[in-house]
ZAMARGU-4260 file (C-alpha; in steps of 0.2 Angstrom, whole numbers, plus 5000, padded with zeros to 4 digits):
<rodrens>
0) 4852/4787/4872 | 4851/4792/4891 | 4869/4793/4892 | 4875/4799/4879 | 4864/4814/4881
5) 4873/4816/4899 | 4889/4812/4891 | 4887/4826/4881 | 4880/4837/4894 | 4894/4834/4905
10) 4904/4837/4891 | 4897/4856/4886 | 4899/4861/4904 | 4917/4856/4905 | 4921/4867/4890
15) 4910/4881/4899 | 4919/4881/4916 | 4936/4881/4905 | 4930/4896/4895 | 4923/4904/4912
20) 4942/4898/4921 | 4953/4901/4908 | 4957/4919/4905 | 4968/4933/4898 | 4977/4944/4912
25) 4987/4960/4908 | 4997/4966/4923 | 5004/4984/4924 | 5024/4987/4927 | 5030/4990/4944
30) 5045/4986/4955 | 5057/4984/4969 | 5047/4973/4982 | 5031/4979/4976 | 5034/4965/4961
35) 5036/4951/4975 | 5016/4953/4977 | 5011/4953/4959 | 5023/4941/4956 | 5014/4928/4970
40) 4997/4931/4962 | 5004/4929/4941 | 5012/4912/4948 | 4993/4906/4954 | 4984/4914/4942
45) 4995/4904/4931 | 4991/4887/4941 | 4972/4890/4939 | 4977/4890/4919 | 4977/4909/4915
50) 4985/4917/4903 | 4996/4931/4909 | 5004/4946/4898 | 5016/4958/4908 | 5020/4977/4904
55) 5038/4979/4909 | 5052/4992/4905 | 5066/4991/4896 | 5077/4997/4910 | 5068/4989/4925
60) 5069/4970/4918 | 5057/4958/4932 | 5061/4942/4934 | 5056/4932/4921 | 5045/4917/4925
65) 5046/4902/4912 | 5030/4899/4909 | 5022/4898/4892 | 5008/4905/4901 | 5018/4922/4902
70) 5023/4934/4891 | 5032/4951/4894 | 5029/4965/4881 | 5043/4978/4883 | 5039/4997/4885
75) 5053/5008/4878 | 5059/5022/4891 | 5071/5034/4889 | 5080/5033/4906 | 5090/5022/4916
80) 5092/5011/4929 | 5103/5023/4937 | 5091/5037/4937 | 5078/5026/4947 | 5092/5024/4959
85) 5096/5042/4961 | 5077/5045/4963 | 5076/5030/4977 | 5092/5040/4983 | 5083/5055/4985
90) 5067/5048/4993 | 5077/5039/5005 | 5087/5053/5009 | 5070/5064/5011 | 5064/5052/5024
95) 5083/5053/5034 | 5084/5069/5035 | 5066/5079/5036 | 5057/5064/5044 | 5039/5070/5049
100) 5036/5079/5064 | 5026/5093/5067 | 5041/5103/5067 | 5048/5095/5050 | 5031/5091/5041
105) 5029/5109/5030 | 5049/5106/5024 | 5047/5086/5021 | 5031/5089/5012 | 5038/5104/5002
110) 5054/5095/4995 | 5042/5078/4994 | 5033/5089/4980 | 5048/5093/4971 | 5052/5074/4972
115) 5035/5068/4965 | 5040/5081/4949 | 5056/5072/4943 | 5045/5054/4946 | 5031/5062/4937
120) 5043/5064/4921 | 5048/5049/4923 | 5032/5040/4924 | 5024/5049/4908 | 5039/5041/4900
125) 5030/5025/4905 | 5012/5032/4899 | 5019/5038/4883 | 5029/5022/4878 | 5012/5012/4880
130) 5000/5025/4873 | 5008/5033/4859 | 5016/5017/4852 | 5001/5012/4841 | 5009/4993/4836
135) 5009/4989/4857 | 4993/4996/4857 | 4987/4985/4842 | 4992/4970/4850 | 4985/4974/4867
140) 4968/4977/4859 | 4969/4959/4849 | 4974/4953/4865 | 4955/4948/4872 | 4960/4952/4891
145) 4948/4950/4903 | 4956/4959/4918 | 4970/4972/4922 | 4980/4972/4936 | 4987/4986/4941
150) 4999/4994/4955 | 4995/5011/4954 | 5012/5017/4963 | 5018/5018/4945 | 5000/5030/4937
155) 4994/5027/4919 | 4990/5011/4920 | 4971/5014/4922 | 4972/5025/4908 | 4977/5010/4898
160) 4964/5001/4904 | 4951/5012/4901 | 4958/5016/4880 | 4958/4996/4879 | 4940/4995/4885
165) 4947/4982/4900 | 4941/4981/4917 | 4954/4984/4928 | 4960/4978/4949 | 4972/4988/4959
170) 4984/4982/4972 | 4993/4991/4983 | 4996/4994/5002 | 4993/5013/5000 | 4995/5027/4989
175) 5006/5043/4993 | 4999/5051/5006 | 4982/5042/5005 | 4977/5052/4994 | 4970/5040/4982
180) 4959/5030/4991 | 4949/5045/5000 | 4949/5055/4986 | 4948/5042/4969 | 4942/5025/4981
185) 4930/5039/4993 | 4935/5028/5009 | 4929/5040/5023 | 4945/5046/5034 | 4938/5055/5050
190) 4952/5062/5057 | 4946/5063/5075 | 4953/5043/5074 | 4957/5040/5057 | 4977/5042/5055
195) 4985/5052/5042 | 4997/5040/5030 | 5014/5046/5035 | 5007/5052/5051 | 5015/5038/5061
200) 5001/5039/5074 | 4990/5027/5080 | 4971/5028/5082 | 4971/5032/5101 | 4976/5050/5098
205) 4981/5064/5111 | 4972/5081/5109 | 4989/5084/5101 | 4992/5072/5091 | 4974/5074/5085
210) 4978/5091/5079 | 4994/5086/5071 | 4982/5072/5064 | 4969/5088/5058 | 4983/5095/5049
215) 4992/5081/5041 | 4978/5080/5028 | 4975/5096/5020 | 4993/5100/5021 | 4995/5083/5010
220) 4983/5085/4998 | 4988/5104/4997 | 5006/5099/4993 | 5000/5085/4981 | 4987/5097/4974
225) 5000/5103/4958 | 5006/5083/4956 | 4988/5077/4951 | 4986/5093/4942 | 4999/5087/4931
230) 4991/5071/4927 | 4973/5078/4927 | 4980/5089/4911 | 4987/5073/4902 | 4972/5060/4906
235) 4962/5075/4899 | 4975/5077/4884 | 4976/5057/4881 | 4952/5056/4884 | 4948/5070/4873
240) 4941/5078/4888 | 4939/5086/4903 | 4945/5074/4918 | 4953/5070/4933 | 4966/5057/4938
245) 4954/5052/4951 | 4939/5049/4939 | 4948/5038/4929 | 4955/5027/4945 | 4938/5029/4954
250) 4933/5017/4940 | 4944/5002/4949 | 4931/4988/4949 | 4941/4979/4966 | 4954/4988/4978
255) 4966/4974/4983 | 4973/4980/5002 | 4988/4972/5005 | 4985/4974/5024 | 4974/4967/5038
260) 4967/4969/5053 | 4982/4959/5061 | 4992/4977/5056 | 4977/4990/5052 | 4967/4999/5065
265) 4950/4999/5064 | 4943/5009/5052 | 4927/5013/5039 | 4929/5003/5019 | 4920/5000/5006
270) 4912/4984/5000 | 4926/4983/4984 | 4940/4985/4996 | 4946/4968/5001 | 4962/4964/5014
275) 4974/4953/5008 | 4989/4956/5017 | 5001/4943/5019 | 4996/4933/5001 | 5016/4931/4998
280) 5018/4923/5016 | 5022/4902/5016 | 5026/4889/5028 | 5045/4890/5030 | 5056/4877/5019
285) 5074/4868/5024 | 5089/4879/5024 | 5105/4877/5014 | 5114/4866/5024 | 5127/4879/5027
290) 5115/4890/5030 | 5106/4877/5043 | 5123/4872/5050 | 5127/4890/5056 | 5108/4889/5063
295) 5109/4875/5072 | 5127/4881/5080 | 5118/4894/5090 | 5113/4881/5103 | 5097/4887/5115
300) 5099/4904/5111 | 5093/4905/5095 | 5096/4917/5080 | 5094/4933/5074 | 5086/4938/5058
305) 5093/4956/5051 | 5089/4964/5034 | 5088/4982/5027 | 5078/4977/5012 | 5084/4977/4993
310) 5084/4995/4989 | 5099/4998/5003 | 5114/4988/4998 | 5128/4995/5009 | 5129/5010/5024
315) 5142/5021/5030 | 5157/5013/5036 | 5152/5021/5053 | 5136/5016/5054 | 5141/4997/5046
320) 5153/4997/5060 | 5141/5004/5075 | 5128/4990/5070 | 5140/4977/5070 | 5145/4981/5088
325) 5129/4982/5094 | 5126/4963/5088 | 5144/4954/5093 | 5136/4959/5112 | 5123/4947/5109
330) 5123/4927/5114 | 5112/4924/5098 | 5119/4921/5081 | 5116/4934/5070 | 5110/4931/5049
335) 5115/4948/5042 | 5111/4951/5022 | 5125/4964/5017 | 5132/4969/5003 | 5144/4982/5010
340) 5161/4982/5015 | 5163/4969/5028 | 5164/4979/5044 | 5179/4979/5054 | 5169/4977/5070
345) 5159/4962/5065 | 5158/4949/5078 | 5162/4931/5076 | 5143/4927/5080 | 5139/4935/5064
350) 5139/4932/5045 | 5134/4942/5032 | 5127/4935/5017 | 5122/4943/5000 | 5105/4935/5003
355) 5095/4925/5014 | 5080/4916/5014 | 5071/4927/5023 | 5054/4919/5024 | 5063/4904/5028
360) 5074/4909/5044 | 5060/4917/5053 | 5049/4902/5051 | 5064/4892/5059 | 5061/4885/5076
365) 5077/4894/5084 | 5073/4913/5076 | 5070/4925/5092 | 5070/4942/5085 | 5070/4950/5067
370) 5078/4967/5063 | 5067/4976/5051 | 5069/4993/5040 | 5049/4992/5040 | 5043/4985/5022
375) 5026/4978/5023 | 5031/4960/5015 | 5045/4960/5027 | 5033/4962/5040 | 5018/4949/5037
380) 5031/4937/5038 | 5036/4941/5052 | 5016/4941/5059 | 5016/4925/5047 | 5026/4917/5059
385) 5025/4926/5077 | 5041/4933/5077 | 5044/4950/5086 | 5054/4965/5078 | 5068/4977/5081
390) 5063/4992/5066 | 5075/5003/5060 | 5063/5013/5047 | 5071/5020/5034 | 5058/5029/5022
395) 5041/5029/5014 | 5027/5017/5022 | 5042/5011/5034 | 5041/5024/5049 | 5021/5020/5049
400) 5023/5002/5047 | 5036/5002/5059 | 5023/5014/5072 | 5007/4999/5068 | 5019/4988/5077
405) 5023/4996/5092 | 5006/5001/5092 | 5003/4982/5093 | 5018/4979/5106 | 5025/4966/5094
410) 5040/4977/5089 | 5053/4991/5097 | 5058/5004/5085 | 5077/5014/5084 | 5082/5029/5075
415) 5093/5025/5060 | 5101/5042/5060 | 5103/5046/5079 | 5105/5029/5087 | 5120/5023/5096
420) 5126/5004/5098 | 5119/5003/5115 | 5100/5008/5110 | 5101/4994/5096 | 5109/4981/5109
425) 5095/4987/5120 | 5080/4985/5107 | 5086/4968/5103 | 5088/4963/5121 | 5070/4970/5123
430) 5060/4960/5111 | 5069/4945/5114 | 5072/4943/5134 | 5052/4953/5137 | 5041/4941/5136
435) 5026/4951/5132 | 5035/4955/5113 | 5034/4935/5109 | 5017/4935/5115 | 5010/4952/5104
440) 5018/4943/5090 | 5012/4927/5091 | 4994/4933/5095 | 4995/4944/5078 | 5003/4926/5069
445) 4985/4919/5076 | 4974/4933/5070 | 4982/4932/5054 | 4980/4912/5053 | 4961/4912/5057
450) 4954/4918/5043 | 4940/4911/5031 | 4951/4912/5017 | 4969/4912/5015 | 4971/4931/5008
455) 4984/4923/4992 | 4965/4913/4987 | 4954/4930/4991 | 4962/4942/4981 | 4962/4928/4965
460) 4945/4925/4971 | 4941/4945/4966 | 4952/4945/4952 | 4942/4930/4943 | 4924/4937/4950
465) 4927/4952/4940 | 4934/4940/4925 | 4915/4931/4927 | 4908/4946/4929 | 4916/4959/4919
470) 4918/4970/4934 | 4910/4971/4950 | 4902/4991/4947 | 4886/4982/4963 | 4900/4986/4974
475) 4904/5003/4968 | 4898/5017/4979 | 4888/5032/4972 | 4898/5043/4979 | 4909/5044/4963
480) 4893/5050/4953 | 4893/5067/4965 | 4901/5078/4965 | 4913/5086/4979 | 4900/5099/4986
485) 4885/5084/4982 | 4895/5072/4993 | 4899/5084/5009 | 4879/5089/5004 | 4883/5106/5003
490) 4869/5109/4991 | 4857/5102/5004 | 4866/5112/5018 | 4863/5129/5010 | 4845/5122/5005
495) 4841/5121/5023 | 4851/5138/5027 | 4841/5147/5017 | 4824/5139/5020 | 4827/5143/5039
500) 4834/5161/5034 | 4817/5163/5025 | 4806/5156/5039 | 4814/5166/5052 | 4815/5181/5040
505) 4795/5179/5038 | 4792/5177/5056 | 4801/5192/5060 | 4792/5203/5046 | 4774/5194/5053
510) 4779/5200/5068 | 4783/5218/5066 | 4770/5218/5053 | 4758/5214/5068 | 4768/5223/5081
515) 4764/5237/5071 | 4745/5236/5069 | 4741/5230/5082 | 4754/5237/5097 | 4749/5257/5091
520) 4731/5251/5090 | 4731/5244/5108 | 4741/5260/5116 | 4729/5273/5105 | 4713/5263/5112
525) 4726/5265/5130 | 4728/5282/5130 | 4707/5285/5126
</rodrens>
């Protein structure tokens, strides 16, 4: 009878830890290497026996995962894959030619406003196919989801959560100009040491640099000021209500950083911001045997690793031409993924490949050096595996990503629109024949390495706390019950104002009321 009582027992709390294990997860579309990361943590969420449901365009189809695990429900949109290219033209192009300075940061913030316009229009497309299709919206309902991932580079998707009454996670490595986090996340920015995003400066500021710093904030939010109007009338529209963009994503339940202290500088966060930077990175794999062949051909002096990212397939035949110069002067081979015109200065110690196994080649024994345009998962490979870099920053978090580098004297940065053959021939020279590059790099790999918790099992850690727990609102600041005067205790401030300007206003009127009395009393009794 004893045991099959504890059979039993043993039995309920199986089916309890399934139940507690097994849950419904809706992610929120985004793309271009962004997906790489949501794509890592679907694939373990899937191992730990989740269901998964994936909002995705019609236009911008993701890799599909076969899983019966997984299902994709298409969002109808109106616009093309071409005119996401031609915005991620324009960006790019933005950055090229009106990279900040604080000579260029009024007209690169000016024409980034009209930029964030067309993207705005093209977003609401996004909100609108979700929120006024009421069959998607049915099913979603029915869908019993216990969680909502979400990468808020493309907006709405906390909207969505909140009309489906689902407790939702971001991840992201920052928002435009930071302006989500300190406004919508209330992380404190002192920016005395704090750097501006975009600012490519490092916490140990000049006086100059600190007023560039000083500036760099206001003259964001100013500039994004008109884009989150935009989205405060539709949240507003959509609610019923009067709100803001940042209510509505001040309600995240977990803020999943994909940085580190290995890359950040240190700086004040909240308890429902959590770092888990490098949760794509793996032990390096095998080669193609081609691929290893070539590898293995460069003899003691190793390789070179180069890649632009996925959003730049080709360059100028000038510039194609200038970088393959640079690297035929090298004794290292060279692994250059290229889809342009082969250039016609290309040296026999390079190839060019469509694509590589990036993550692979730098954990390879005989990679010296990696030539980076600066994209954060390109990056925490590299720290993964304590390899120094050559960064030739393009646009958006790149030039920053890039700086963090320097900053931490595991990378050399050149200048994709002024530099010559020499200065890349140089910069690769640098990291691999200076010593100190391999050193900053590998002690980065070891920071990364000796953590508690791999950061892949961290953020599915708080992804499934706030399944048990439907959200996590005991690490949610009270900040976002105040409001903006409340929080900068402006009300308190001219509380205190005024009770002193009263005090001294008394005193003063008690002493000319006694001066008075008392002072023409004592001269009168003077002169008698």
């Amino acid at each position: 009878m004893m045991i099959k009582k504890l059979i039993q027992l043993l039995a309920f709390q199986l089916i309890l830890t399934e139940i507690v294990l097994s849950g419904n997860v809706l992610i929120w579309p985004t793309y271009g290497s962004h997906w790489l990361n949501i794509k890592i943590l679907l694939e373990e969420l899937i191992q730990r026996n989740h269901s998964m449901t994936v909002l995705t365009t019609s236009e911008i189809q993701f890799n599909s995962i076969p899983d019966p695990l997984v299902h994709f429900e298409e969002i109808p949109v109106s616009y093309t894959r071409n005119d996401i290219d031609e915005i991620l033209e324009h960006i790019i192009t933005l950055w090229l030619d009106h990279r900040p300075t604080p000579l260029t940061m009024w007209t690169f913030y000016k024409d980034l406003g009209k930029l964030l316009d067309t993207i705005f229009r093209v977003n609401i497309q996004i909100c609108d196919g979700v929120l006024n299709n009421p069959t998607l919206m049915s099913r979603l309902k029915k869908g019993g989801f216990n969680v909502f991932i979400i990468d808020p580079t493309v907006i709405c998707g906390d909207l969505v959560a909140l009309k489906l009454g689902i407790s939702f996670v971001y991840t992201l490595r920052f928002s435009p100009a930071f302006t989500v986090e300190r406004h919508c996340g209330k992380i404190p920015a002192p920016f005395s040491y704090v750097p501006a995003a975009l600012s490519e400066l490092t916490d140990q500021m000049t006086f100059g640099e600190r007023v560039k710093n000083a500036l760099s904030y206001p003259l964001q939010d100013y500039i994004f000021q008109s884009y989150w109007g935009e989205w405060n009338s539709y949240y507003s529209k959509v609610l019923g209500r009067p709100t803001t963009l940042c209510e509505t994503m001040g309600k995240a339940e977990i803020w999943l950083m994909r940085t580190y202290w290995d890359f950040e500088y240190p700086r004040p966060y909240l308890p429902n911001f959590e770092f888990v930077g490098g949760l794509h990175c793996k032990p390096a794999k095998p080669l193609p045997k081609e691929m290893e062949d070539f590898v293995q051909s460069s003899g003691e002096h190793g390789i070179v690793v180069f890649s632009l990212g996925s959003m730049v397939k080709n360059l100028t035949e000038e510039k194609a031409n200038l970088i393959a110069s640079a690297l035929a002067q090298i004794p290292q081979k060279v692994l250059w993924r290229y889809k342009g015109t082969k250039p016609s200065m290309l040296g026999s110690n390079t190839r060019l490949f469509d694509w590589i196994p990036q993550n692979d080649l730098l954990g390879h024994p005989k990679t010296r050096a990696f030539i980076t345009h600066g994209g954060t998962n390109g990056i925490y490979e590299a720290i993964y595996h304590g390899i120094p870099m050559v960064g030739v920053p393009m646009f958006a978090d790149q030039p920053d990503n890039i700086a963090h580098m320097k900053a931490k004297g595991a990378a050399v940065e050149v200048n994709m629109n002024t530099m010559t053959s020499a200065d890349l021939l140089n910069a690769v020279r640098a990291v691999i024949n200076e010593p100190s590059y391999k050193e900053n790099a590998m002690r980065l790999s070891r920071i990364h390495h000796d953590q508690p918790v791999k950061p892949l099992d961290r953020a599915v850690f708080w992804i499934e706390f706030v399944m048990r727990h439907k959200g996590a609102k005991h690490l949610r600041v009270a900040a976002h019950d105040l409001s903006w005067f409340q929080y900068h205790s402006l009300d308190v401030i001219g509380f205190l104002l005024a009770c002193t300007t009263a005090a001294v206003f008394l005193v003063a009127k008690c002493c000319l009321f006694f001066y008075k009395k008392f002072g023409k009393t004592g001269k009168k009794k003077k002169r008698e």
